[in-house]
Every structure is written in structure tokens, then in C-alpha cells.
KOLLUM-158602 format. One record per atom (N, C-alpha, C, O, CB): x, y, z. Coordinates in steps of 0.2 Angstrom, whole numbers, plus 5000, padded with zeros to 4 digits. Glycine has a CB too. Layout:
// KOLLUM-158602
XYZ...
END
This chain:
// KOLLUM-158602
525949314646525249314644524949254648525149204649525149294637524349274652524049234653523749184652523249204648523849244653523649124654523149054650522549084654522449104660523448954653521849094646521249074649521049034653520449034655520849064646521448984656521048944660521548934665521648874668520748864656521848994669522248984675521949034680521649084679523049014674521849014685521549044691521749064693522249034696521349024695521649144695521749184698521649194705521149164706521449224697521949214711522049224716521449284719521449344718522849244714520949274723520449334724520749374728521349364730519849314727520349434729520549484731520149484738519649504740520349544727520649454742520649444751520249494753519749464756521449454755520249574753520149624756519349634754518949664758520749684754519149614747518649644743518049584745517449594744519049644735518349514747518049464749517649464756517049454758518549394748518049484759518149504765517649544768517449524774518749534766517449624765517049684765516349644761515849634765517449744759516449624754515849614753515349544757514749534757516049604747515949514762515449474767515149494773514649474775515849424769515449554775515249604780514649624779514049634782515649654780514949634774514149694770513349634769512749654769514449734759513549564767512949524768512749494773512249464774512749494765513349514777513049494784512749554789512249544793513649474789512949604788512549664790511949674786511549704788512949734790511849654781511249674774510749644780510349674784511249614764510949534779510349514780510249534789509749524792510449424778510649564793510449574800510149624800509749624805511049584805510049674797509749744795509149714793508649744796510149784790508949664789508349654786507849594790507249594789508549624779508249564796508149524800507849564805507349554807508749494802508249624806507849684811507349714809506849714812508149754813507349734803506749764798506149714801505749744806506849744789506049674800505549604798505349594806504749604808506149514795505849584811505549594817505349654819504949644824505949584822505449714818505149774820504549784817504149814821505449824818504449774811503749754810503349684814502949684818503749744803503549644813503249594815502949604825502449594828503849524814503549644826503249684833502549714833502049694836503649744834502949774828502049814829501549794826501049834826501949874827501549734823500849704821500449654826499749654827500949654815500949624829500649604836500549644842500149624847501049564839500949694841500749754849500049764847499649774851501149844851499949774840499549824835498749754839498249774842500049824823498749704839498349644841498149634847497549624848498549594840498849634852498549654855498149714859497849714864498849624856498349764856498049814857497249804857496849804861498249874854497149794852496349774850496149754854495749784857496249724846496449664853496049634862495949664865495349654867496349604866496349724868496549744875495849804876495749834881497549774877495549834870495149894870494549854867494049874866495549974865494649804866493949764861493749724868493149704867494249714853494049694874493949684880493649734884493249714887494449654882493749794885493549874888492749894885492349914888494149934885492649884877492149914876491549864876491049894877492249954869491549804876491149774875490749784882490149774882491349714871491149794887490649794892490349864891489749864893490949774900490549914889490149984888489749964884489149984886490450054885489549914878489049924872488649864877488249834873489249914862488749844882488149804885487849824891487449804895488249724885488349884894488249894901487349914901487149884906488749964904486849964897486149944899485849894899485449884903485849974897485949844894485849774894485749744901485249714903486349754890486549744905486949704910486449744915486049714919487849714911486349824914485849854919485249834924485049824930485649894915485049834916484049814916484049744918483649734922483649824907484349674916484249614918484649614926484349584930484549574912484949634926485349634936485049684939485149684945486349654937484649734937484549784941485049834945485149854951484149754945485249844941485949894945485949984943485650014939486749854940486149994947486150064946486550104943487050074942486050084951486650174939487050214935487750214939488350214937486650284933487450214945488350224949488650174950489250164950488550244956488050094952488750034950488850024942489349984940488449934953488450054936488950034932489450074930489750074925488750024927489450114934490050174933490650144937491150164935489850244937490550104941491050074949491450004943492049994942490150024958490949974939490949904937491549934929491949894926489849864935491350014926491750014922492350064924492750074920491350024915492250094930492850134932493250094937493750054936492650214935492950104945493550084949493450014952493649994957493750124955493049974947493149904949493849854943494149794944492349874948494049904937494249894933495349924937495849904939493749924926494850024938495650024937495950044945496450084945495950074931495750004950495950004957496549964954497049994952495449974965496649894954496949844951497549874947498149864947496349794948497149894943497549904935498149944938498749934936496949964928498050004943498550054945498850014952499350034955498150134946498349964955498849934959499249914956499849924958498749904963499249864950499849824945500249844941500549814937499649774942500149914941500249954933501149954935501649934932499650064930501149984939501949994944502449934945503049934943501850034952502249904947502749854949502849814945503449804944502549814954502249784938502249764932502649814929502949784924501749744929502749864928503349914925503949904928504449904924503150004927503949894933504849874937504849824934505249824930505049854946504549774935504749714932505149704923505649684920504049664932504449744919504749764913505549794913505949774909504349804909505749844917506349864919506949804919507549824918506149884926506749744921507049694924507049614919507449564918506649694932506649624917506549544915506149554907505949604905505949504921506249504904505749504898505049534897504549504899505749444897505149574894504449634893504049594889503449584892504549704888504149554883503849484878503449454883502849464882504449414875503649424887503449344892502849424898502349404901504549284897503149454898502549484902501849534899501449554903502949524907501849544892501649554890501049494886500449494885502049574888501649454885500949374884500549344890500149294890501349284883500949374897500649334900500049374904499649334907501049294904500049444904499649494905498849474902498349464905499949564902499249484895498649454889498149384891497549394891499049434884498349354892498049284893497649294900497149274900498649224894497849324904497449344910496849384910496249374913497849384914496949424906496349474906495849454903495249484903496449534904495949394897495749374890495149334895494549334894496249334884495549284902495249254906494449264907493949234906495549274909494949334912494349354915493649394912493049404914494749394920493949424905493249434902492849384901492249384901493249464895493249304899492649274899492349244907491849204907492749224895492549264911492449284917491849314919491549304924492849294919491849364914491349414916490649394914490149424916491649464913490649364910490249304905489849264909489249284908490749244901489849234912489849174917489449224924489049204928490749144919489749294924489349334933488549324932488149304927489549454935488349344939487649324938487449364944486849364947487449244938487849404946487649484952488249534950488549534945487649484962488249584956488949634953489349644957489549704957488749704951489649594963490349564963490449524959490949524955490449524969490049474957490449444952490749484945491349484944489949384949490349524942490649564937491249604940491749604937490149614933491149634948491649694950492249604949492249624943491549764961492349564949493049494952493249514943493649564941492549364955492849474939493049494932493349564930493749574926492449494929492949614933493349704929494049694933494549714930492949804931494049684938494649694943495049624938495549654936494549694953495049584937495249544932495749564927496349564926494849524930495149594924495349634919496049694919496449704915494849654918495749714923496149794927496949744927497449764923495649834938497049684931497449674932497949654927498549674929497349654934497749614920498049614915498149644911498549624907497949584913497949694910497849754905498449804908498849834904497049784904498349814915499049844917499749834913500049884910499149814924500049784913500549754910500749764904501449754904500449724910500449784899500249804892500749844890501249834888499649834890500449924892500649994888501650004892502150004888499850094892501649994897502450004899502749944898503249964902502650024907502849904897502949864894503149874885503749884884502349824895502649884881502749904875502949964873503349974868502349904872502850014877503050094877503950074877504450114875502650144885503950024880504750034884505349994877505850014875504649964895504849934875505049904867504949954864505349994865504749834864504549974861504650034855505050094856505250114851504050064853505250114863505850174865506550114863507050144861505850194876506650054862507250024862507350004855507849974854507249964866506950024851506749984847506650044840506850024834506149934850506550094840506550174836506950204839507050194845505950214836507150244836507250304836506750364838506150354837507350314829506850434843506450474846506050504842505550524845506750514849506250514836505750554832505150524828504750554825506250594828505350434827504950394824504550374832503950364830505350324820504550374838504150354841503350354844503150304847504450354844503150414843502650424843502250394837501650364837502750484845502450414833502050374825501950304826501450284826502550384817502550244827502350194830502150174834501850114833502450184831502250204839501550204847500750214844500350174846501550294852500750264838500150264836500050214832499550184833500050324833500350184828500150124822499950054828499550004828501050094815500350074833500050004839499350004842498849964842500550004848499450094843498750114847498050114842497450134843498850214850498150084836497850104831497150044833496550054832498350084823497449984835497249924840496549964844495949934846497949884846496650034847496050064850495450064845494950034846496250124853495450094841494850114839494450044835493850034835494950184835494949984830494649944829494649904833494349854831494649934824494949884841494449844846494049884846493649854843494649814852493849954849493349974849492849944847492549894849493350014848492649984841492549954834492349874835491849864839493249964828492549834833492749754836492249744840491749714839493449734839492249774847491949744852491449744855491249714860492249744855491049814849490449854850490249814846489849774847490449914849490449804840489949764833489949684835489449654835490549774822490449644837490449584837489949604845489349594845491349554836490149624851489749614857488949644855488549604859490049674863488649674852488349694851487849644846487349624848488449754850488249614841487849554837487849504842487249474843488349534830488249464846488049414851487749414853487449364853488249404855487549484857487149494862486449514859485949524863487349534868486449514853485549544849485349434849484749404850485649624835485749404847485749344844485649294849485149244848486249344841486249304854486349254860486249264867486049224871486849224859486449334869486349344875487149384877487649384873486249274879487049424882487649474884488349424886488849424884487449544890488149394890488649324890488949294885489549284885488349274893488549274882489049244875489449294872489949274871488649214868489249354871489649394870490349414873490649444870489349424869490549404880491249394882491449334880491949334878491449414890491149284881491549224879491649254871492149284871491149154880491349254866491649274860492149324859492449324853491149304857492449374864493149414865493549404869494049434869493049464867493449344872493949294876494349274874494949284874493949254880494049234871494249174869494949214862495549204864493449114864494849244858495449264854496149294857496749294855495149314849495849324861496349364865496849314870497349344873495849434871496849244872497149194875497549174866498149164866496449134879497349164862497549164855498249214854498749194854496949164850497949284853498349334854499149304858499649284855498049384859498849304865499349284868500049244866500649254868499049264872499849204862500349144860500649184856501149204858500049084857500349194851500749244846501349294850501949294848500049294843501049324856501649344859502349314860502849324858501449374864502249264865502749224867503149204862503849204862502449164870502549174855503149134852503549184846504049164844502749074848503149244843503349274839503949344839504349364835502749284836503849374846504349424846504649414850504649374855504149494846505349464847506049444849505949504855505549554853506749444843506349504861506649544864507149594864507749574865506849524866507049664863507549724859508049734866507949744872507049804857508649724864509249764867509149814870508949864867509649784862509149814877508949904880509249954876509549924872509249924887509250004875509550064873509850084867510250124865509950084878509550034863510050004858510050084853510450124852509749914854509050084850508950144847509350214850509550264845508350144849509450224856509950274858510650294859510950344861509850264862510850234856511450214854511950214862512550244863511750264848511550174866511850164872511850104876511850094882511650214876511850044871511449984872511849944878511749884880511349934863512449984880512949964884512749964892512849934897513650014883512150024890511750044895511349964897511549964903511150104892511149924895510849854897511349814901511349754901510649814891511649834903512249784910512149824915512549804919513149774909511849884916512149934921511349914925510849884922512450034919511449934932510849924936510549974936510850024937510849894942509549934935509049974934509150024941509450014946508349934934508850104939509050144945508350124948507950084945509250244944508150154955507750104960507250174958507250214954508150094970506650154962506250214961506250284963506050334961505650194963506550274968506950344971507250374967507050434966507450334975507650344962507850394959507450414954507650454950508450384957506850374952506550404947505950454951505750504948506250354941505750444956505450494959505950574958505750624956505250464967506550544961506850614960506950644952506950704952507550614962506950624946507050624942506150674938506150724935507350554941505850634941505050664941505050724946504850784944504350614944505250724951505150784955505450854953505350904955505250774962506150844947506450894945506350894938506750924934507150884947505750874935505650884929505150914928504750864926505750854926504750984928503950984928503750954923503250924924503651044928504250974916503750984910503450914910502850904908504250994903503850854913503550774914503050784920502550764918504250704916503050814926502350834929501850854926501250834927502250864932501850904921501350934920500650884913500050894912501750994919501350844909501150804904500750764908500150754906501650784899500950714914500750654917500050704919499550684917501350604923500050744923499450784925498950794920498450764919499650844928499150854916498750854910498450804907497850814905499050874905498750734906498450644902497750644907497150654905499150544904498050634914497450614918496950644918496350624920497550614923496950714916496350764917495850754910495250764910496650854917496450724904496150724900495750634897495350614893496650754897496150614903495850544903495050534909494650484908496450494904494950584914494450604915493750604909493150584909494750654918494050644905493450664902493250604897492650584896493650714898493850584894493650564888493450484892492850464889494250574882493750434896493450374896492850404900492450364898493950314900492650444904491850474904491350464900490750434900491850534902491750484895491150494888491250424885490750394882491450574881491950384884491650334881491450284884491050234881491950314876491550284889491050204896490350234894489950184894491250204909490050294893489350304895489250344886488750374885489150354904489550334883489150354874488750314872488150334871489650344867488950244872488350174870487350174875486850154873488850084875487650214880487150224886486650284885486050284885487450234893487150334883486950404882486650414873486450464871487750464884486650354870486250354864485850284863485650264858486650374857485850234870485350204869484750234872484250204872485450154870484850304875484450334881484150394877483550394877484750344888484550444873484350504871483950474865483350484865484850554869484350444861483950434854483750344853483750314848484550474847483750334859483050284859483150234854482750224849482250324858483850204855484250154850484250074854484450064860484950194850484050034851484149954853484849944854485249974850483749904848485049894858485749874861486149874854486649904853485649784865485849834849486249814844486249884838486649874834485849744840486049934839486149984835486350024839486550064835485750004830486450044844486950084850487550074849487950114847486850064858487749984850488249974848488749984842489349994842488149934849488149974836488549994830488750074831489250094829487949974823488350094833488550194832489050194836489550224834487850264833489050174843489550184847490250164843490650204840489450144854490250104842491150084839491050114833491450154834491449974838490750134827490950174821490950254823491150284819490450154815490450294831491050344832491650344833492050374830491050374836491750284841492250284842492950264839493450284840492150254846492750224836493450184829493550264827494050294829493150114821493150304823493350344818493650414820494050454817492750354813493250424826493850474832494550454835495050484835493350484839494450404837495050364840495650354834496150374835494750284842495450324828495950354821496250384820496850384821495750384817495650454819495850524817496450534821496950544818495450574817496250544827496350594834497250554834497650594833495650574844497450484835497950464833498450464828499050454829497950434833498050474821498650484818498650554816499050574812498650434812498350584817498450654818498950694821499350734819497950664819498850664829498850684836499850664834500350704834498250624842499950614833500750574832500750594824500650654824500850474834500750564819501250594814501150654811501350654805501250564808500750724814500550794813501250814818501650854816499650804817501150794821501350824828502350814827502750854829500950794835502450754825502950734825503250764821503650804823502950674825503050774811503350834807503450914810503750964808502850834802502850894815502950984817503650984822504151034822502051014822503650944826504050954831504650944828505150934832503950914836504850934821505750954817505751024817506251054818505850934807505151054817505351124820505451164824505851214824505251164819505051124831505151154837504651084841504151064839504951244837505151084846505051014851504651034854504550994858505550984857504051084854503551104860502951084856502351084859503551184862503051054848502251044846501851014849501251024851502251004840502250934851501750884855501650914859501250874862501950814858501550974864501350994870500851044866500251054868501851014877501151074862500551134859499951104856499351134857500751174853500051034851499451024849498850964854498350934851499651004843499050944858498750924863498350974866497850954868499050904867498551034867498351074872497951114868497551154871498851114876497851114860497451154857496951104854496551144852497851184852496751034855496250994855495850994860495250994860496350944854496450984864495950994873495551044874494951034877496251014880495851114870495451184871494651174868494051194870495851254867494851144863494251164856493751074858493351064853494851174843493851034861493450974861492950994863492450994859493650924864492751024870492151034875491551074871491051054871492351084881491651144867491351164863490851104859490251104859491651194859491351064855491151034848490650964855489950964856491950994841490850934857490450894863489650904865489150884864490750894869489950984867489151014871488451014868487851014870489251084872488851034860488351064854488150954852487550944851489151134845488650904853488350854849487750824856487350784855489050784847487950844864487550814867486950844868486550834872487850794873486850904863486050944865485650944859485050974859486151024868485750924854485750904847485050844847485250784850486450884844484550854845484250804845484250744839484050684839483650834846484550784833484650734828485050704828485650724830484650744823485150634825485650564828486150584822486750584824485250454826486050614817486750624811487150674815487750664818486550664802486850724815487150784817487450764824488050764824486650854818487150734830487750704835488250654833488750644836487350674841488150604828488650584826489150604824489650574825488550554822489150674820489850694815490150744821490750764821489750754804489650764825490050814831490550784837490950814840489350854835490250704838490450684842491150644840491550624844489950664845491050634833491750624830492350694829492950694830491750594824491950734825492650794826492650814835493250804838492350904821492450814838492450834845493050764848493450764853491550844848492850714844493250664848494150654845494650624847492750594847494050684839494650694837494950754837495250784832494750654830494650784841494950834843495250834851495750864853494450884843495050784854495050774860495750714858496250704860494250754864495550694853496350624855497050654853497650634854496350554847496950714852497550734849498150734853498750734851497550794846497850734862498550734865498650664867499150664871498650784871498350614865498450544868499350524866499850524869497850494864499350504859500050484854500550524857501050504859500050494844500450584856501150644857501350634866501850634868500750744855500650614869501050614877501550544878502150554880500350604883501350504876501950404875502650454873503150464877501550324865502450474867503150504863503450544869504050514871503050564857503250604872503650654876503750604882504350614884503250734877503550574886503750534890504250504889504750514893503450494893504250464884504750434881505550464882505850444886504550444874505650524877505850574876506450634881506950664880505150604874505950614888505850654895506350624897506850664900505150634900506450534896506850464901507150454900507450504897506750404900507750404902508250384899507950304900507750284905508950404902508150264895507950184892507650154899507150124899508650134889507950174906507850114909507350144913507050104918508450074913507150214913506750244917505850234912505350264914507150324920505950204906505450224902504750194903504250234903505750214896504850114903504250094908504050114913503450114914504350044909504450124916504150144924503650224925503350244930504850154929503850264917503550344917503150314914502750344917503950414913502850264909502350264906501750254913501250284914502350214902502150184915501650154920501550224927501150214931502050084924501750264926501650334931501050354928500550344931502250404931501050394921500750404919500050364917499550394917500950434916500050284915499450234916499450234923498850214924499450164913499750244929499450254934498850324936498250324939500050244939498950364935498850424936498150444931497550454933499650474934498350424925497850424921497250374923496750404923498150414914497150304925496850234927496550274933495950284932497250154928496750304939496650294944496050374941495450364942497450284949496250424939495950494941495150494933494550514932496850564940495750454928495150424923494650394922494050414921495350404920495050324922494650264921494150254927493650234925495050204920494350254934494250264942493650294942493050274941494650294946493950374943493450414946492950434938492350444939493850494950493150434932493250484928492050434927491550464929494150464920492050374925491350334925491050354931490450384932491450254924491550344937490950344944490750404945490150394946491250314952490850464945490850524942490350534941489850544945491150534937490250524932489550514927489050494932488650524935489650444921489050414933488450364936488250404942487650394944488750294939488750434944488350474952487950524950487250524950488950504957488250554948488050634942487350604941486950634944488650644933487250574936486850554931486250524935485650544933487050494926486350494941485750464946485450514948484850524949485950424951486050574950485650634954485250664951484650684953486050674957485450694945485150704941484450674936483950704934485550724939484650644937483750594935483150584942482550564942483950494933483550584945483050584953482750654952482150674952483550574962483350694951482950774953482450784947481950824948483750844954482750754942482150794937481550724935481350714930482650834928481450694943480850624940480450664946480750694950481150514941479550654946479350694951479050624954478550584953478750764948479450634958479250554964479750504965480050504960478550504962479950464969480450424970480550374965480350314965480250404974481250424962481450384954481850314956481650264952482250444949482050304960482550244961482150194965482550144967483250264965481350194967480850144969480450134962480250084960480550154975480450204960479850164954480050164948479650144943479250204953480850174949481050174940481650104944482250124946481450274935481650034944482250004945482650014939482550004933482149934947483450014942483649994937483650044928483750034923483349924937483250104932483050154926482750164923482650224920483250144923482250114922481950104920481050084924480950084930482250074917480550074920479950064924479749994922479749964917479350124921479649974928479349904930478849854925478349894923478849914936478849794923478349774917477649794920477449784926478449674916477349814915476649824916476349874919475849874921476349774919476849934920476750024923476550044917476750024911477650074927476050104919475550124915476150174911476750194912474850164920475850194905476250234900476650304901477050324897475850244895476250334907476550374908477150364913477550414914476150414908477150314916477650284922478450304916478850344916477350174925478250244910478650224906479250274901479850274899478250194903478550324901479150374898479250424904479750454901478850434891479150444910479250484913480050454916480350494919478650494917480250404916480750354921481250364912481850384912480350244925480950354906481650354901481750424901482350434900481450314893481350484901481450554899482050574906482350624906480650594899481950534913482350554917482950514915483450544917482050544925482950484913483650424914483950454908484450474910483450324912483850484902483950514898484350574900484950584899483450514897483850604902484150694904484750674910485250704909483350764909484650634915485250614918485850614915486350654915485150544920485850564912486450554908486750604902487450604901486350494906486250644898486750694895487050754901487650784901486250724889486550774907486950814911487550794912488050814911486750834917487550724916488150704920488750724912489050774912488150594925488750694906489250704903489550754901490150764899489250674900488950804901489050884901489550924905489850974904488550904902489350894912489850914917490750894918491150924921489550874923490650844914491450844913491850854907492450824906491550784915491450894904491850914899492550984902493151004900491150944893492051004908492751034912493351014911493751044909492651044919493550964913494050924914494450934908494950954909493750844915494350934904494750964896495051024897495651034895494250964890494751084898494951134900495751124904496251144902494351164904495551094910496151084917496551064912497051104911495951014924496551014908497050964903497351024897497951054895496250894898496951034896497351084890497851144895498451144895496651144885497551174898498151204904498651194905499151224905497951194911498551124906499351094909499651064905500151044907499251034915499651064898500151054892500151094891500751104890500051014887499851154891500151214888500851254894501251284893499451274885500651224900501251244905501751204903502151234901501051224913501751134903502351084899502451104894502651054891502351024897502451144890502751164883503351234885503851244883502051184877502951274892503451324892503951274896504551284896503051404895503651244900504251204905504751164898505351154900503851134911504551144893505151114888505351164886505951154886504951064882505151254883505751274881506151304884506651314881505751314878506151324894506551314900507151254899507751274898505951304906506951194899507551134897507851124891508351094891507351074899507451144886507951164878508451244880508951264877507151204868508051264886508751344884509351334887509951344884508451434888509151284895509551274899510051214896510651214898509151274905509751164892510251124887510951174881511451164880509751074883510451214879510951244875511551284880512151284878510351314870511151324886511851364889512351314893512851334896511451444895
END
């Protein structure tokens, strides 16, 4: 018989397991905590990074009328002064993420761009603003392959797109953010104070990066994390790798076409309703970022966790429902830019705008998806090249050209001497005054009219990637 008070001998095997198991608990919960903690900071800096982009749209007539500049340099100042840069650095900063800590280039992208908006602050012609957007362009490069490339290491294929979106989520409230906050500055203090007011956080941001997230294991999510010792392949082989894959041409083609349109419409929305419906800087701005935020939303979490449930049944969703927003956006657009009442272009220009996002989230995912770990940065940065360069580039200078020509042609007498800058000279008689806003006006809803084509092209070419993905699902199966 036993004495109550003799000590037993533990069970070695039982001690042994159960320590495993809280060592795996707490490393499990350790990852948990950083994976969030991740996407709350991508999630920040995203903000910054689109809350730095809009605020020059919700002051670009402001910046207009006091510099005197014309519809095509602000088209120049918000397209290819921004993304010449952005797509010269978008690639090489993508090799690098390839190679080196994505964290530390990510913070340090940040801090740069945060810079140069308050750079932008400070211009006082339009080299100085073009030094600042190309600034900009430069840091912001760095961002999306970079993070695209941590959340591929970091999830699982079928969670990635939904996370991409909870990061991208940073778009519509910097939007949002950068319209209401730029817009209150600049009713209060002046358009200048207002980049310094969106600088300055985004150098804060930054820190946060460096100090708070950890570095994911290459390939870890893929269960090939062995894959991180082996050397990155060179670009060559991802060019080859692109050149034998349409369905990944056709998605990177389709984004651009569709980023054509849409950074169109939102560099010149703030413009195109302080002009049609005869709105002051500070309430342009409010309506721009509360369209834009509430399309940008939708169109994301729609666009990625819609698409993502769908695609458990068949991998071609993300290319179907992209291509079925693209189809149906241009309609709903056309009907909000000919509409004379401000509600009614409001609720149209949001369904039409979350119609149009739908292929944003689902394209990151299928690129993703396309790669293998070490090629994954570098397909983003293809596609933010491709997209910056045919979008952000041409997609504004476009508009501004568009829009001049068209205000010249429908002003009767020499619009661009007697209307500077768009407008009519202090002290021109009343009919000078509306004759120069009714041209500047009608300008600019044509030019945005005109590119709603671009959506069309865009839908096309995902719905060609979707048949090119069930070609590479058949040829995997046989």
C-alpha cells in the first residue's frame, strides 16, 4: 500500500508531449499576434501611402488657379510626374525585396515619400511640385511588392486575397483621410499646410515599421520554407516564366487597362465636381473622399472575400468577377457624369465605383497564386509597373489633355488667353466668368467620358485569363 505522502515518479513521455505542445501553443500564438500586428501596419501604411496621392487631387484646382497651371500639367503633376519614378523604382525595389529585408524597405520607402509630400508643401511653381510627385512616385514604389510578397509568405493561397484586401482597406480611408484632413487645412490655412499635415504622420508610420514587424520565412505558407536558401532566379527566368504564362499576361494587361480608367477618374473627381456642380475646395473634398472611401470599400471587400468563396468552386472566379465589373462600370459612370443632380451623381458614382474595384483584390491574389515565393515580388512589381506607367502616367495626362481640348473647342475665342488657368481673370465682365467655368466644366466631364473605354479593353482581357486558367487547370490535371 501506498503512503499518502510518497512521491511518485512522473510520466517522462506525458511531461515531455505536454511541453511540446506549450511550446508550439505559445509559437502558434506568437505567429497569430504577429500576423496581425502585420496587417494592422501594412493596413497604416497603406493609408499614408493613398492619403499622400489624394490629397494633391482634392487641392489640384486650388494648386491650379493660384500657380496658374493648366489641365495638362495637372494631369503631368498627378500622373507622369509621380509614376515615371514610381515604375522606374517599382522593379529593382522588387529585386531587392527578393533579396533582403522587405520590413526595412518598406520603412524606409515610407519615410521618403512622407518626405517629399511635405516637399510638396514648400513648391512655389511646377518643377518644384513635378521634384516632390516624382518623390513621391519614388517611395511609394516600394510598398505593394514588398508586402504582396510578406502576405504570400505569410497566408495561405486561399486566405490571400482577403488579406491583401484588409491591407488595401488603408485605400479608401487615406482617401477619405486625405481629402477631409487636406481639404480642412487648406479651407483654414492654406494648400501647403495641408501636406505638411500628411507628412509628418506618415515619417511616424514609418517607425512603426522598422520597429514592430517581424520578417516572414520565405515560402513558409507554402510549405517550402526550405525554398529561402536556394538562389533568387534572375529576371530572365521570370521573364520566361511571364512569357509562357498568358493567363499572368493577360491579368497584368487587363489591371493596366483598368487602372487607366479608374486613376482617371479619381485624380480628376475632386475637379470634375468642383467644376460641374459648382462646389468650394472644402466641400469637393468632403464628397470626393466619402465617394471614394465608400466605393474603394465596397469594390475590396467584395472584389476579395466574394470572389475568394467563389473561387472554392472554381479557380476562374477572380478572373470572372473582375471582368464582370469592368463590363457593367462604364454604363453606371456615364449616367453619374451627365446627371445634373449632386445626390444622384453621388450614389452612381459609387455603385459604378464598386463596380469597377472588383478586379483590384482578386488581381494581387491571382498573381500571387500564378508565382512561386521568390518570383512573387517581382510579378507584383510587373504589374505596379505596367499598371503606374499605362495608369497613373498616361491614364491623368490623358484627361488634362482631353479636357483642355475640349474646353478650348467649346469656349468661342481664345480659351487658354482669356481663361488663365481656367478660369477668368479678376475683374472680367460676367459673362467672361461663366463662359470660361461652363467651358472648363464641359471639358472635363468629356475628357472623363472618353475613358471609360478603357474598362471595356480591361474586362476583355480577364475574361481571356480565365479561359487561359482553365487551359492550365486541364493541363495540370492530364
Amino acid at each position: 500500500m501506498t503512503d499518502k505522502h510518497e512521491i511518485r515518479p512522473v510520466d517522462e513521455r506525458r511531461t515531455a508531449g505536454d511541453s511540446d505542445s506549450v511550446v508550439a501553443s505559445d509559437a502558434s500564438h506568437e505567429d497569430k499576434t504577429g500576423r496581425k500586428r502585420f496587417v494592422f501596419i501594412m493596413f497604416l501604411v497603406c493609408l499614408f501611402d493613398f492619403a499622400d496621392r489624394s490629397v494633391f487631387a482634392v487641392l489640384a484646382q486650388t494648386i491650379k488657379v493660384e500657380l496658374r497651371l493648366s489641365d495638362l500639367q495637372i494631369g503631368l503633376l498627378q500622373g507622369l510626374a509621380f509614376a515615371l519614378l514610381y515604375s522606374a523604382f517599382g522593379l529593382p525595389l522588387a529585386r531587392l525585396a527578393e533579396r533582403y529585408s522587405r520590413r526595412k524597405i518598406i520603412a524606409a520607402c515610407t519615410a521618403f515619400w512622407s518626405l517629399s509630400t511635405i516637399w510638396c508643401g514648400a513648391a512655389h511653381n511646377f518643377i518644384h511640385l513635378a521634384i516632390g510627385r516624382a518623390g513621391v512616385g519614388v517611395g511609394e514604389a516600394g510598398f505593394l511588392p514588398a508586402a504582396n510578397s510578406m502576405v504570400g509568405d505569410m497566408f495561405p493561397r486561399n486566405r490571400r486575397a482577403s488579406v491583401m484586401s484588409l491591407i488595401m482597406l488603408g485605400t479608401p480611408l487615406g482617401i477619405l483621410s486625405g481629402a477631409l484632413i487636406g481639404g480642412h487645412v487648406a479651407s483654414i490655412a492654406g494648400w501647403r499646410e495641408a501636406f505638411f499635415a500628411l507628412g509628418v504622420p506618415g515619417i511616424i508610420t514609418a517607425g512603426l515599421v522598422w520597429f514592430f514587424v517581424n520578417e516572414p520565412q520565405r515560402g513558409k505558407a507554402d510549405g517550402i520554407a526550405s525554398q529561402s536558401k536556394q538562389a533568387v532566379p534572375d529576371f530572365k527566368a521570370f521573364l520566361g516564366v511571364l512569357r509562357r504564362n498568358k493567363a499572368l499576361l493577360f491579368i497584368i494587361f487587363g489591371g493596366a487597362c483598368a487602372g487607366f480608367g479608374m486613376t482617371s477618374i479619381s485624380q480628376f473627381l475632386a475637379v470634375f465636381l468642383a467644376r460641374v456642380h459648382e462646389l468650394d475646395v472644402r466641400d469637393a473634398a468632403r464628397y470626393y473622399g466619402m465617394i471614394s472611401a465608400t466605393f474603394l470599400a465596397l469594390g475590396l471587400l467584395i472584389g476579395s472575400h466574394v470572389t475568394d468563396w467563389l473561387s472554392k468552386f472554381d479557380l476562374r472566379w477572380p478572373a470572372w468577377g473582375a471582368s464582370l465589373g469592368l463590363a457593367i462600370a462604364p454604363f453606371i459612370f456615364w449616367a453619374a457624369l451627365e446627371t445634373t443632380d449632386l445626390r444622384a451623381a453621388t450614389a452612381l458614382l459609387i455603385i459604378g465605383g464598386t463596380s469597377m474595384l472588383l478586379f483590384y483584390a482578386p488581381t494581387s491574389g491571382m498573381i500571387q497564386n500564378l508565382l512561386e515565393p521568390r518570383m512573387r515580388a517581382t510579378g507584383i512589381a510587373c504589374f505596379t509597373l505596367c499598371y503606374t506607367l499605362i495608369g497613373s502616367g498616361l491614364g491623368p495626362a490623358f484627361v488634362g489633355f482631353v479636357s483642355d481640348q475640349a474646353a478650348a473647342r467649346h469656349f468661342y475665342g481664345d480659351f487658354f488667353g482669356i481663361c488663365p488657368g481656367g478660369v477668368a481673370p479678376t475683374g472680367a465682365a460676367a459673362a467672361v466668368i461663366s463662359a470660361c467655368a461652363e467651358a472648363s466644366a464641359l471639358g472635363v466631364k468629356r475628357a472623363l467620358q472618353t475613358v471609360l473605354l478603357a474598362f471595356f479593353v480591361a474586362s476583355f482581357s480577364y475574361f481571356m485569363a480565365s479561359r487561359e486558367m482553365q487551359s492550365q487547370l486541364q493541363a495540370e490535371r492530364n
